[in-house]
SEMARFI-679162 format. One record per atom (N, C-alpha, C, O, CB): residue in one letter; x, z negated, y negated. Coordinates in steps of 0.05 Angstrom, whole numbers, padded with zeros to 5 digits, always signed. Glycine has a CB too. Layout:
N
AXZY;...
***
This chain:
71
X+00017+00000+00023;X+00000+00000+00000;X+00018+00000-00025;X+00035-00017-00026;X-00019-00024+00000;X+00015+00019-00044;X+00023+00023-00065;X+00014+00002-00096;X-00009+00003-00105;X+00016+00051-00064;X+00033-00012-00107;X+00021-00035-00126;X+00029-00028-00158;X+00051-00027-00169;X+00035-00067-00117;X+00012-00025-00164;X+00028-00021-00207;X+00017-00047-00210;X-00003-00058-00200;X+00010+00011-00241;X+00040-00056-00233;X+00023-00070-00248;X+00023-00067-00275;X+00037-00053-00288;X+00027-00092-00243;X+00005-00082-00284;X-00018-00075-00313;X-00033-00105-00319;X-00039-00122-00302;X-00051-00046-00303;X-00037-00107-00352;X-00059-00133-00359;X-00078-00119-00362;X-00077-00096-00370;X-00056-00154-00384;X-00102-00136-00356;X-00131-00131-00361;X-00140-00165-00368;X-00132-00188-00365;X-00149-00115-00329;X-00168-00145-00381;X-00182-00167-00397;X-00211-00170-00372;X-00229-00153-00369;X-00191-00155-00436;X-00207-00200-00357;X-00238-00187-00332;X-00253-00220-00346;X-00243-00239-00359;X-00229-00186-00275;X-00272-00216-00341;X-00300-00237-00346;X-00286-00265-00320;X-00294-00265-00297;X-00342-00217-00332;X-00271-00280-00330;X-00261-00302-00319;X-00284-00317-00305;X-00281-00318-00281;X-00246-00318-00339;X-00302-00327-00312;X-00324-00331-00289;X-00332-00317-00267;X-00330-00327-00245;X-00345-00332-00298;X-00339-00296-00269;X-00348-00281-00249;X-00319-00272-00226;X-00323-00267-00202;X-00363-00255-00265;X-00290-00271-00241;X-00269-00270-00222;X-00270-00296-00200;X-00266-00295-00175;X-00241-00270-00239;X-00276-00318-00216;X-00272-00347-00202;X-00294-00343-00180;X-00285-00342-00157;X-00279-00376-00225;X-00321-00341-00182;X-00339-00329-00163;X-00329-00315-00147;X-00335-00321-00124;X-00357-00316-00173;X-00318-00300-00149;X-00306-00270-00124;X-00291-00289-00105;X-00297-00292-00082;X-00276-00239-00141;X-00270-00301-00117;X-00251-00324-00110;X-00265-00345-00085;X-00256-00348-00063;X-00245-00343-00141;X-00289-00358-00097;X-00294-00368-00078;X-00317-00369-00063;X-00328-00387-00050;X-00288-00384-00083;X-00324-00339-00068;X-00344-00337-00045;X-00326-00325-00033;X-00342-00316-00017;X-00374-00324-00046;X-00305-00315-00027;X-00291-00299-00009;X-00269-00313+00001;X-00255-00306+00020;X-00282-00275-00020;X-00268-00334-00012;X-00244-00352-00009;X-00218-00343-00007;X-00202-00349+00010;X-00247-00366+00012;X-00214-00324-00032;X-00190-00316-00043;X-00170-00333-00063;X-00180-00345-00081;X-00197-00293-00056;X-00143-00335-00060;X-00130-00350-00064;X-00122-00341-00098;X-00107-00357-00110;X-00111-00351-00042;X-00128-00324-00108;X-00113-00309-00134;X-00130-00299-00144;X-00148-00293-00128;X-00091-00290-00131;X-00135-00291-00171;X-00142-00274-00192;X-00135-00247-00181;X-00154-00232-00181;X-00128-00281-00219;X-00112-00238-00171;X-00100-00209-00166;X-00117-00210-00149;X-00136-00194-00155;X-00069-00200-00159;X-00121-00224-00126;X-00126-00218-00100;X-00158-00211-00095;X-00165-00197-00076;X-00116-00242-00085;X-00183-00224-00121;X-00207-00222-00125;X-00208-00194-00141;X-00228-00180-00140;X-00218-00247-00138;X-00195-00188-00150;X-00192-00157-00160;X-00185-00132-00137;X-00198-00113-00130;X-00167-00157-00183;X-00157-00142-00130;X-00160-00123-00109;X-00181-00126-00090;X-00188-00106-00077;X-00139-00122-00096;X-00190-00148-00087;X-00217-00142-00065;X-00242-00128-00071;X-00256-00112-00058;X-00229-00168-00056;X-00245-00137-00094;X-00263-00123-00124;X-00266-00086-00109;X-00284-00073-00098;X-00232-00124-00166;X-00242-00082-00118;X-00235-00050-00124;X-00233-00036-00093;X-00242-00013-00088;X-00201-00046-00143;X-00226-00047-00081;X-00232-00035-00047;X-00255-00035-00043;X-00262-00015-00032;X-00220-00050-00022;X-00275-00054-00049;X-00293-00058-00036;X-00313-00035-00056;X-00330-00020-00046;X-00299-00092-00033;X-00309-00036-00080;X-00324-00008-00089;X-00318+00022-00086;X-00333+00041-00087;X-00326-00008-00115;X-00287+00021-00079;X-00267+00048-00068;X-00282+00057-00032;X-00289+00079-00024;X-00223+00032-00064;X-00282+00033-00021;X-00300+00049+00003;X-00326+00042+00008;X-00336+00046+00030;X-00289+00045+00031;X-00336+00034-00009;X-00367+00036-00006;X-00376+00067-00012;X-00371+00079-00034;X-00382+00015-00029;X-00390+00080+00011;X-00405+00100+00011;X-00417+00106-00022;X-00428+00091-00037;X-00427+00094+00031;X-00406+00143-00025;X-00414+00155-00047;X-00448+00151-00047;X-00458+00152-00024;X-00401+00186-00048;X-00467+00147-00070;X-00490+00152-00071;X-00505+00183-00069;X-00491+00197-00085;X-00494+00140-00091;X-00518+00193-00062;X-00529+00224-00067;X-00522+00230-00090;X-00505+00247-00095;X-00558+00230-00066;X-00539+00210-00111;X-00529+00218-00144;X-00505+00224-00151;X-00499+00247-00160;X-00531+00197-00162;X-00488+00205-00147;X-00460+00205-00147;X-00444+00235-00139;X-00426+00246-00151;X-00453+00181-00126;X-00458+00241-00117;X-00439+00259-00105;X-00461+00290-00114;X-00446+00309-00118;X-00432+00250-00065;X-00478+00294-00117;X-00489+00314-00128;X-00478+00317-00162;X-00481+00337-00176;X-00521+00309-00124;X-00467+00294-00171;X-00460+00296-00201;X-00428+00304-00203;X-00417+00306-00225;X-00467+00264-00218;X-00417+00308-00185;X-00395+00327-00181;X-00391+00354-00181;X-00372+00369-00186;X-00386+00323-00164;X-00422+00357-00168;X-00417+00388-00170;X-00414+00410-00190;X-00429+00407-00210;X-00434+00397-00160;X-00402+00426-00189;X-00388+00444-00213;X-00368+00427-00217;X-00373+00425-00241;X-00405+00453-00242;X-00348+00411-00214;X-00326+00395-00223;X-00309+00420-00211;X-00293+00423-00230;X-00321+00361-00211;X-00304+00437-00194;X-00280+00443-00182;X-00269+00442-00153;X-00279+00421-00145;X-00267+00430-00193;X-00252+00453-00132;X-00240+00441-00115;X-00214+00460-00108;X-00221+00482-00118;X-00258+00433-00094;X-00200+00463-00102;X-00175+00469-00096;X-00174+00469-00067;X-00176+00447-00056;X-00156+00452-00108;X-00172+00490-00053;X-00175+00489-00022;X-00179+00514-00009;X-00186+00535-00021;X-00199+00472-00014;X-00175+00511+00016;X-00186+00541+00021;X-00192+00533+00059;X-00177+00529+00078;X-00154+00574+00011;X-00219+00534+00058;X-00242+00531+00079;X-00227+00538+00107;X-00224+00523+00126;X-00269+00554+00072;X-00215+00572+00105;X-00210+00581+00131;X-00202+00569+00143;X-00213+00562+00164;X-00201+00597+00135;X-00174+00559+00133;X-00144+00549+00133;X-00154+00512+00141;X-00139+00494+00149;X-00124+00555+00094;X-00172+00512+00138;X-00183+00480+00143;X-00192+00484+00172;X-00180+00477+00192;X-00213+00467+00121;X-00217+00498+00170;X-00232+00511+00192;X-00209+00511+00222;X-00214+00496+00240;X-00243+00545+00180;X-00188+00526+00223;X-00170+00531+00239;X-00159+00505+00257;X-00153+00482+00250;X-00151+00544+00224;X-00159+00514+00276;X-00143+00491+00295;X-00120+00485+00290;X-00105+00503+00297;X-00140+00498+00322;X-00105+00463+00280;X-00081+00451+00280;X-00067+00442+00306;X-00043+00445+00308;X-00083+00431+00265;X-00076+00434+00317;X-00074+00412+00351;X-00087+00432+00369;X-00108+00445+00369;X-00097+00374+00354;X-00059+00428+00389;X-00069+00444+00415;X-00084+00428+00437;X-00074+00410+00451;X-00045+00456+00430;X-00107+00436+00438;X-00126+00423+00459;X-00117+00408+00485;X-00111+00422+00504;X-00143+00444+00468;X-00117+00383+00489;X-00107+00366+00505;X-00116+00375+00535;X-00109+00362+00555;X-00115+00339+00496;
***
């Protein structure tokens, strides 16, 4: 896992909450739990329909194609 660090300004109550309903030992550590836990929570429909027209870089075939030879 890759770490920067940076200050932020977070709502000190509600960190302390994260803290101990999860029974996390740190401020960092209620953040990083924070941010994973919204990083893999499932995109919404909205969410992911409001991307569209953004772009993508790729090319289908080249995906499509077998990499791995069949066991």
């Amino acid at each position: 896992m890759s770490m920067a660090r940076t200050n932020i300004d977070i709502d000190e109550v509600a960190c302390r909450k994260v803290m101990k309903r999860y029974q996390l030992a740190t401020m960092k550590d209620a953040v990083n739990f924070a941010l994973n836990q919204l990083v893999n929570e499932p995109m919404t429909l909205e969410e992911a329909l409001a991307m569209e027209g953004t772009g993508w870089d790729g090319d289908l075939a080249e995906m499509r194609t077998v990499r791995f030879p069949c066991l």
